[in-house]
N, C-alpha and C positions, 0 to 999 in steps of 0.2 A: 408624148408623155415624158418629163424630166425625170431625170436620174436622181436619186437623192444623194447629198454632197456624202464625200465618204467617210466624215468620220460617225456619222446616221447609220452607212452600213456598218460602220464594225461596232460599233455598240451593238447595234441588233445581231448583230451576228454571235457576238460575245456573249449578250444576256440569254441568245438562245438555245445556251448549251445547259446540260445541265446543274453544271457545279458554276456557272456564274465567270468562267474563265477561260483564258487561251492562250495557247503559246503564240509570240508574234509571229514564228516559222510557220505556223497552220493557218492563220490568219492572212498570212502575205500569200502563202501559197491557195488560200480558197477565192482572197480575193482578186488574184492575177496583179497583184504590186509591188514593190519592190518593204524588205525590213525594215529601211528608215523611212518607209514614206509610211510605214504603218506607225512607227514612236512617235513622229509630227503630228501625225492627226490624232492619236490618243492624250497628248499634250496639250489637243483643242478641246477633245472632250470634257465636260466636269463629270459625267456619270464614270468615268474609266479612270484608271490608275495603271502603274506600272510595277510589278510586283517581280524583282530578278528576272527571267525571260518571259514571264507570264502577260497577261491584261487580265486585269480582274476588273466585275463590274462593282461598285458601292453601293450597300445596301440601301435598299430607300426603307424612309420610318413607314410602312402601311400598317404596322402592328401597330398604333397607338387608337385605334377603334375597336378595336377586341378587347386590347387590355380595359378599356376605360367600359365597353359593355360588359366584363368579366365582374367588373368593382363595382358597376352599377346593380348588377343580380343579387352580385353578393351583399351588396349591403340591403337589398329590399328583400332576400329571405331572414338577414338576423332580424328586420324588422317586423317581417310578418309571421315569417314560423313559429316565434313564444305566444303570439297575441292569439295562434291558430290553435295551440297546442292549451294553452293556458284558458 
């Protein structure tokens, strides 16, 4: 079984905290590597960023399917609630 390369492990690692973030000191220490080997591979990431000692993940857009079935609801009750009601 291959290992997956490590900048795979610390996103995963990163995204699966709760607030989306990590100090590099917790990160290097969880993943047995050294603090600069952990800003090089976050450097490779695009999902990661570097935020003063932190790694934070970036948000992805998955909210653009709720909002657009929020406006689709909504515009088919103004359409159909008066024609219900009336």
């Amino acid at each position: 079984m291959q290992k997956l390369p490590l900048e795979v492990q610390i996103s995963q690692t990163v995204k699966a905290t709760k607030y989306g973030a990590m100090s590099i000191i917790d990160i290097s220490h969880y993943l047995k590597i050294s603090g600069a080997e952990v800003i090089k591979q976050v450097k490779k990431c695009p999902d990661l960023t570097i935020v003063g000692n932190a790694v934070v993940s970036k948000k992805e857009g998955g909210n653009v399917w709720a909002i657009g079935a929020v406006v689709g609801i909504m515009f088919c009750l103004i359409q159909v609630f008066p024609a219900m009601v009336g």
